[in-house]
C-alpha positions as CSV (number, residue, x, y, z in Angstrom):
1,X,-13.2,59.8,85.2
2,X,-13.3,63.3,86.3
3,X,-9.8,65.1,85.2
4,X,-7.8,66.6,88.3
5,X,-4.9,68.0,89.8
6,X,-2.9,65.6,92.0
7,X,-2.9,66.2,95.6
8,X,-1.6,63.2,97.1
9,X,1.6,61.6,95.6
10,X,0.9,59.8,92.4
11,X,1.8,56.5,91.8
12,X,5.8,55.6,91.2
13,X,6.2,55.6,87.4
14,X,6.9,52.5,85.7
15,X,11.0,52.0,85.5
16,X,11.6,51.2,82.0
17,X,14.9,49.5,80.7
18,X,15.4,51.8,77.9
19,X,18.0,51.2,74.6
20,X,21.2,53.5,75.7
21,X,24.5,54.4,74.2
22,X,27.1,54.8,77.1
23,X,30.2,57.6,76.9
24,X,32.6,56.3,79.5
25,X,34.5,59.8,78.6
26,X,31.6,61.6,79.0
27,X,31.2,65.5,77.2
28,X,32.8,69.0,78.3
29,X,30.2,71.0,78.6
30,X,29.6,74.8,77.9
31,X,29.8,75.5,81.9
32,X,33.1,74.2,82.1
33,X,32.1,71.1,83.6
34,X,33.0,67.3,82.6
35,X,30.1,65.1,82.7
36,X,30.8,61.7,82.9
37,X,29.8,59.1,82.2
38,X,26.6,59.9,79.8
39,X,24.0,57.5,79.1
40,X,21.9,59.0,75.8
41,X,18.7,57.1,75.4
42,X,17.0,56.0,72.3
43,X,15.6,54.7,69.3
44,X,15.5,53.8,65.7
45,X,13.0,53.1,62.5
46,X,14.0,52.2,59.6
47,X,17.3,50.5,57.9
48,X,20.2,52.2,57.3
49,X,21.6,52.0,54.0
50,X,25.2,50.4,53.2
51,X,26.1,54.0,52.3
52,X,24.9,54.8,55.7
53,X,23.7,58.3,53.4
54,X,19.7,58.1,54.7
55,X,20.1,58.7,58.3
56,X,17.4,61.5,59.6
57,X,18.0,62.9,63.4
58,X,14.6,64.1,64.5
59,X,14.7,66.3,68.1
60,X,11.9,66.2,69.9
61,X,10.8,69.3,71.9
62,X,10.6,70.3,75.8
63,X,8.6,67.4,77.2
64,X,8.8,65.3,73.8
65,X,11.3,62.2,74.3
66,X,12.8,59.2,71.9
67,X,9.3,57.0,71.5
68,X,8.9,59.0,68.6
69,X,6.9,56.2,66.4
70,X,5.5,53.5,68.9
71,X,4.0,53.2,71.8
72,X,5.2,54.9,74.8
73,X,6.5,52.3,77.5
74,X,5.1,54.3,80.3
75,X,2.0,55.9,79.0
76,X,0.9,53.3,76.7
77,X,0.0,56.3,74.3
78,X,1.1,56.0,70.6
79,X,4.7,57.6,69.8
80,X,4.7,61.2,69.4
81,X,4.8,62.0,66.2
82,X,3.5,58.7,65.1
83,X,1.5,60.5,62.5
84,X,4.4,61.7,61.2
85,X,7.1,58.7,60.9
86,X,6.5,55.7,59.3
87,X,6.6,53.8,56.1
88,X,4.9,55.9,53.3
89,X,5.0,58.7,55.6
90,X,6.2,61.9,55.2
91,X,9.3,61.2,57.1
92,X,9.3,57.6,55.8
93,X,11.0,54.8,57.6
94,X,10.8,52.3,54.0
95,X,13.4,54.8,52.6
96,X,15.2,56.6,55.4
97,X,16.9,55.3,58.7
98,X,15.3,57.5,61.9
99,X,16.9,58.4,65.2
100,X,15.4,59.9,67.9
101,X,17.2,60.8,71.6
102,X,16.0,61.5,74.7
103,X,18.1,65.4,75.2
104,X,20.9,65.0,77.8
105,X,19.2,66.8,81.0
106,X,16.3,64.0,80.8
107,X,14.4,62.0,82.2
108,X,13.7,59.2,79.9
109,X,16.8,57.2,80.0
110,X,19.1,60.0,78.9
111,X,21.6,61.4,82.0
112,X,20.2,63.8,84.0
113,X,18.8,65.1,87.4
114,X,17.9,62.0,88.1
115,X,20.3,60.0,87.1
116,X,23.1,58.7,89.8
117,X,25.9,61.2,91.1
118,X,28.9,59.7,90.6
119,X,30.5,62.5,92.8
120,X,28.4,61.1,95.8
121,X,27.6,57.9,98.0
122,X,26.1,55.5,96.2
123,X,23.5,55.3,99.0
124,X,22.1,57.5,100.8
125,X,20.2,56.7,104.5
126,X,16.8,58.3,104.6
127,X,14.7,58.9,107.8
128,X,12.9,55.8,107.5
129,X,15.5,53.6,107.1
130,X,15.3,52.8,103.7
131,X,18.2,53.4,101.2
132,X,18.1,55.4,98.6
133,X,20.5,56.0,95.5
134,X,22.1,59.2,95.7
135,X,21.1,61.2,92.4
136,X,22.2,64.3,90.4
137,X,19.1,66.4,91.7
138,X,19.6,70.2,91.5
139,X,23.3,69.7,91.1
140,X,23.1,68.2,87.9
141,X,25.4,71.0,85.9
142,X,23.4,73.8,84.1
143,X,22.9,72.7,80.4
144,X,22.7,74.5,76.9
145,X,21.3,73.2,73.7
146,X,24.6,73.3,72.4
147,X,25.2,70.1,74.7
148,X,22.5,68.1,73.8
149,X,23.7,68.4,70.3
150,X,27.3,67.9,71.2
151,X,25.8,64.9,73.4
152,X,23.4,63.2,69.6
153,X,26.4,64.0,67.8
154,X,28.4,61.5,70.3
155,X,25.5,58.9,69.5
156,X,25.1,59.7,65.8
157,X,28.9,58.8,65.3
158,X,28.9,55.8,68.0
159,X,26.1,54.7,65.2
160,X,29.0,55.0,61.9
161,X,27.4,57.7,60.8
162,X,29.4,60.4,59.0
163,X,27.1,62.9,57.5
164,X,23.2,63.2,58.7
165,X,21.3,63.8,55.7
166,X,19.0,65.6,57.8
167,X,18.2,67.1,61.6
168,X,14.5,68.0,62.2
169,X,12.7,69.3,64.8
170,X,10.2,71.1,66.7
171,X,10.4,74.2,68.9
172,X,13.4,73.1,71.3
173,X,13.8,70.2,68.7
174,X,14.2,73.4,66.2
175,X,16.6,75.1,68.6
176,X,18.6,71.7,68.5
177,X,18.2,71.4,64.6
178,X,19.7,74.9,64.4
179,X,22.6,74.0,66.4
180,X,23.2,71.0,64.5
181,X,23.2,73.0,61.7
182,X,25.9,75.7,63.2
183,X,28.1,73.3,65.6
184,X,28.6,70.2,62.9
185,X,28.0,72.0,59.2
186,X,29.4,69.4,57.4
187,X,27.5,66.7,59.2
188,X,24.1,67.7,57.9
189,X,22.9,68.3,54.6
190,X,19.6,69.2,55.2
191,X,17.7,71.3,58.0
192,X,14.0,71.4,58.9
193,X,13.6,73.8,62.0
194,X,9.8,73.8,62.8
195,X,7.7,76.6,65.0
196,X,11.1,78.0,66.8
197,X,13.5,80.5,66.9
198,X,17.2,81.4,66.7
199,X,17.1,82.8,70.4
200,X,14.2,82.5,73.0
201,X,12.6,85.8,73.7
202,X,11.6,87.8,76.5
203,X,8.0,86.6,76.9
204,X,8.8,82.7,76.9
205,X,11.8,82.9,79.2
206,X,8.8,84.9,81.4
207,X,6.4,82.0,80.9
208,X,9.2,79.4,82.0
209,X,10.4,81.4,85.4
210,X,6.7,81.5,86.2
211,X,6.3,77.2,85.6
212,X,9.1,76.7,87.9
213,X,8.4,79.3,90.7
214,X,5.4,76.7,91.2
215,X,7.8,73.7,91.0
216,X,9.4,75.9,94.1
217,X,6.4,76.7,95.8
218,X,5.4,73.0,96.1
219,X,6.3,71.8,99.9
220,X,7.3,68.5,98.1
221,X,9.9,70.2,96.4
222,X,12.4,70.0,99.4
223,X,14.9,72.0,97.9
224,X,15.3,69.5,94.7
225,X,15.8,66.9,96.9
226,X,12.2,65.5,96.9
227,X,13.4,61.3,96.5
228,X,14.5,61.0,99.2
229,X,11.3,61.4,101.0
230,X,10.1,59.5,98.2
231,X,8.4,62.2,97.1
232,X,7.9,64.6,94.4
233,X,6.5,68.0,94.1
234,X,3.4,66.5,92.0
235,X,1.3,69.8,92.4
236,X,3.9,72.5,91.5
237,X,5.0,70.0,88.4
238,X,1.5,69.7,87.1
239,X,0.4,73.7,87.6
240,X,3.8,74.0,85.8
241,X,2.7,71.6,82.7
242,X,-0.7,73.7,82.9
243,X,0.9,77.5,82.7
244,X,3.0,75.9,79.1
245,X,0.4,73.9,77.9
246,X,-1.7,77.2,77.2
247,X,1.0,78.4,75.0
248,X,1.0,75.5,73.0
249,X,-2.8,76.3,72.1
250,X,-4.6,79.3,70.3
251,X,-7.4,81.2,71.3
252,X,-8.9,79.7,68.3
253,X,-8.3,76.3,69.2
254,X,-9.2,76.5,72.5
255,X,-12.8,78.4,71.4
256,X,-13.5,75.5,68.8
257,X,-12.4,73.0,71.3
258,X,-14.1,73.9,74.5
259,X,-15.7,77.2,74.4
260,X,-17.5,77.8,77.4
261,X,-19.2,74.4,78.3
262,X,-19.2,73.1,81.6
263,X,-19.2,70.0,82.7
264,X,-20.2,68.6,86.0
265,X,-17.8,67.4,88.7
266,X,-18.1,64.8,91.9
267,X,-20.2,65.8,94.3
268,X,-17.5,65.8,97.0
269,X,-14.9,68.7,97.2
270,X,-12.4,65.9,97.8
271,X,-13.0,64.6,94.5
272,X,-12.6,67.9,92.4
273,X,-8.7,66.9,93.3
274,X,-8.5,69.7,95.1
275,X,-10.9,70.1,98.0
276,X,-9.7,73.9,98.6
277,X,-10.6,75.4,95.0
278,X,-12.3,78.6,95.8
279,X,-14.5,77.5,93.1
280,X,-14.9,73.6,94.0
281,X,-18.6,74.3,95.6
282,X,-20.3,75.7,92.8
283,X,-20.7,71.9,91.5
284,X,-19.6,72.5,87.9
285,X,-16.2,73.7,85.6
286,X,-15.6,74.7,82.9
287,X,-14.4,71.9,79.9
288,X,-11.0,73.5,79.8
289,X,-10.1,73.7,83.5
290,X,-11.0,69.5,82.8
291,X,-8.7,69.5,80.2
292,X,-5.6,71.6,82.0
293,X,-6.1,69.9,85.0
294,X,-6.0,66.7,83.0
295,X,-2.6,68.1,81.2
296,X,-1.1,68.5,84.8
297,X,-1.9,64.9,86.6
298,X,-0.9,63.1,83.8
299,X,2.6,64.8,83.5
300,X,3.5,64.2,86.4
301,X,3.7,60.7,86.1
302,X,5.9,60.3,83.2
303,X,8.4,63.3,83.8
304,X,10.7,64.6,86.7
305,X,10.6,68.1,88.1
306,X,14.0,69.0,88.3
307,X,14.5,67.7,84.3
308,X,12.3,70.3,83.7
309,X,13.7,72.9,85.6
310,X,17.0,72.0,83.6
311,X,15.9,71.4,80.1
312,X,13.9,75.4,80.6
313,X,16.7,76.4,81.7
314,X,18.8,75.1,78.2
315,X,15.9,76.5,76.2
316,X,16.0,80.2,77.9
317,X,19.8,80.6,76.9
318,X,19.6,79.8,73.3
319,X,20.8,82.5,71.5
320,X,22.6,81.1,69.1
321,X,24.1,84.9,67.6
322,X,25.1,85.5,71.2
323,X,28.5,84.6,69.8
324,X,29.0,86.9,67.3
325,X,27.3,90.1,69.2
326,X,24.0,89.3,68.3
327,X,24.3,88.6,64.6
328,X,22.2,85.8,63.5
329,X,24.1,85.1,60.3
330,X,27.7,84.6,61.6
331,X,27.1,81.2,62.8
332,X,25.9,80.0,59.0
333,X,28.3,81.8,57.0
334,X,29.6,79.5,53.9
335,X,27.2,76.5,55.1
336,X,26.1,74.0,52.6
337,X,23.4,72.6,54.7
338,X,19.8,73.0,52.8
339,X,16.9,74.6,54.9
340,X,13.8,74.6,55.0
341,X,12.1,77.0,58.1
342,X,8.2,76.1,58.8
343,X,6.4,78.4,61.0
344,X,2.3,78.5,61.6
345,X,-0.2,81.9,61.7
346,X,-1.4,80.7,65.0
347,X,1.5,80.3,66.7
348,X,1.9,82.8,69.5
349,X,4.9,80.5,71.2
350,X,6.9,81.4,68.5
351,X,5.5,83.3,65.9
352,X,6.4,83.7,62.2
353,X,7.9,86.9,63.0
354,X,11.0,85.3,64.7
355,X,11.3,82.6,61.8
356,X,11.6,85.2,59.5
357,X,14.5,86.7,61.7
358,X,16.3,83.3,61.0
359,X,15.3,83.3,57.4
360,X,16.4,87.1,56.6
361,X,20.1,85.4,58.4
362,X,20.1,82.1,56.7
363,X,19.4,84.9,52.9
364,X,22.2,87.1,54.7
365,X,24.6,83.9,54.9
366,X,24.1,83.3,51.5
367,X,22.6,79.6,52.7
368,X,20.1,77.6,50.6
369,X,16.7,78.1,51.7
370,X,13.2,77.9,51.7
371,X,10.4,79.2,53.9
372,X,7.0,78.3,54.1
373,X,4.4,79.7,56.7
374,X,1.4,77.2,57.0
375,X,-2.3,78.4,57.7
376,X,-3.4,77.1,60.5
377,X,-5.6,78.0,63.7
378,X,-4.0,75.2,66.1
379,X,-1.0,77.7,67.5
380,X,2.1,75.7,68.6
381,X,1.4,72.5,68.9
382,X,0.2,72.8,64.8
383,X,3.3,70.5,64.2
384,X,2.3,67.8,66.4
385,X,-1.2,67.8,64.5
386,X,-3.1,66.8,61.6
387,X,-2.1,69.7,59.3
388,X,-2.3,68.3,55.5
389,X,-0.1,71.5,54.2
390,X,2.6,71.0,56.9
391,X,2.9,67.0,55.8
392,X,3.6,68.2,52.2
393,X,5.4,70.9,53.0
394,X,8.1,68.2,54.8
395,X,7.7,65.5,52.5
396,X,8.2,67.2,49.5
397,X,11.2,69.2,50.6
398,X,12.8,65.7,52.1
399,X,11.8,64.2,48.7
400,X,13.7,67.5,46.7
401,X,16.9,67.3,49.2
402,X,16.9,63.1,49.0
403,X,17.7,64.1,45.4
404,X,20.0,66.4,45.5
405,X,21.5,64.5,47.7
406,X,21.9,61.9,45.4
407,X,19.9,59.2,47.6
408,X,17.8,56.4,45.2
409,X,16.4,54.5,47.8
410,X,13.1,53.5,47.0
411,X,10.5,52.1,48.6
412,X,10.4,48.5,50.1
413,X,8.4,46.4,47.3
């Protein structure tokens, strides 16, 4: 089926009853603002031990979510780091006890844009006559990274669990992971950031005003207020997956992977998905503009626009030395927490460069760790990907901390 970008609205996305933890209380959060209640979504793997000492947090990145190992409910796709978690995997679920989140700010069960606004009606008329539920929208409170850790650390403790033996994570899951590791020292005895940063630089905070300026320019995007037409601004959403998904990828990878082939599309503009491409008449496009345009549609169906506009947001004001006048260290000093940065040559996003910023802080803060920078032509999304030195790179330091840490759990027989 030829790969497109949506023009008409998309089918509604499947409503999923997902596992939640409720906070009657709610969080403060770095705005000023009290959110409540909070719903956090998510899941588990594993068993937790009668220590409860083997619990591992993993965050999952931007458009990432809690189906970490399993199918996904609304894609049907396998979990997103299924490769990853699992018994006799690297991060292995016979001998550790896994949580995963959906981030505050989302859309996957978690409270966010779209969740209900308790501060409004519960209903809402709109102009043809139906009701709709009045939800958060664009004034859902501005978020930080620093609140979706305050908001797992809620969970991990509504779960009995004292101390995590480790946080890991993945560009914004790294940003969390490092936040973890500042904000709740004592709580986690290991740290794995992965392809991320202590701050988000210049370039990316560019890349992200220029994904949302087409989540504005979309005429579905009604000011953030696209339900209750019972719409959403499908086309801005999906050029908006399209600009980040390039920065995921390499120039390598995207040379092995497509090159310059060309495929051939429907005869009919109309079919192309988007009848007034300047380029829709010459009858063919090139494999990637398949691909990306492929990336887009598919988003759309499985994430909400103004969650994005909020978690992009929560990524371009990490800085997590913005504290302490711009020193990186400050927030580490005297920590006992173990670390272990992993960064990849290909990665543009964030490159090794900005890990070794952290690492040259972590060495200044007199902190335990190690750094490893893995070969590897696949850019960004490397840690998402089959990448043999990365898996021992993780499961040898979580085998080298379990011990330290004193954990004998062994395998199931």
């Amino acid at each position: 089926m030829e790969a497109r970008i949506l023009t008409d609205q998309p089918e509604t996305p499947l409503e999923v009853d997902h596992q939640r933890a409720v906070f009657p209380e709610g969080l403060s959060l770095d705005c000023g603002a009290m959110l409540a209640p909070v719903e956090i979504a998510y899941r588990t793997y594993g068993i937790l031990s009668a220590a409860r000492d083997n619990a591992i947090l993993i965050c999952h990145a931007l458009t990432g979510d809690q189906y970490v190992a399993e199918t996904h409910p609304v894609t049907g796709r396998p979990g997103w780091w299924e490769r990853m978690v699992g018994p006799g995997k690297p991060i292995d679920t016979d001998r550790f006890f896994v949580i995963c989140s959906n981030v505050l700010g989302g859309c996957m069960g978690s409270t966010g844009p779209r969740s209900p606004n308790p501060s409004r009606p519960a209903f809402d008329a709109r102009e043809d006559g139906d009701a709709v539920q009045e939800l958060w929208g664009t004034e859902f409170p501005p978020i930080t990274i620093r609140d979706m850790v305050r908001a797992q650390h809620a969970l991990v403790r509504q779960l009995g669990i004292e101390r995590l033996f480790a946080v890991i994570g993945g560009s914004m899951g790294g940003m969390q992971t490092l936040e973890w590791a500042a904000t709740y020292p004592e709580m986690v005895f290991a740290a794995i950031p992965i392809a991320t940063a202590p701050f988000h630089s210049a370039q990316n905070i560019a890349f992200n005003e220029v994904s949302r300026q087409a989540i504005f320019a979309d005429p579905d995007w009604r000011g953030g207020r696209y339900w209750e037409s019972g719409s959403i601004p499908a086309r801005g959403l999906a050029v908006a997956r399209m600009m980040a998904h390039i920065t995921y990828l390499s120039e390598e990878a995207l040379t092995r992977k497509f090159g310059r082939r060309t495929r051939r599309q429907n005869a009919s503009p109309e079919a192309s998905g988007d009848p007034e491409h300047p380029l829709s008449f010459f009858g063919e496009i090139f494999e990637v503009e398949s691909y990306l345009r492929h990336q887009g549609s598919s988003f759309v169906l499985r994430f909400d626009a103004n969650s994005y506009l909020t978690i992009t947001r929560a990524m371009d004001w990490m800085d997590i030395g913005a504290e302490h006048d711009g020193d990186y260290a400050a927030p580490f000093v005297g920590t006992r927490t173990r670390f272990c940065v992993v960064s990849f040559t290909s990665d543009w996003l964030f490159p090794t460069s900005q890990s070794r910023v952290l690492v040259r802080a972590l060495n200044r803060a007199a902190a335990n760790v190690s750094f490893v920078e893995i070969d590897s032509d696949k850019g960004h999304d490397a840690f998402l990907l089959d990448e043999p030195d990365f898996d021992r790179t993780i499961r040898g330091f979580i085998s080298g901390a379990a011990e330290h840490a004193g954990l004998h759990i062994g395998p199931k027989p």
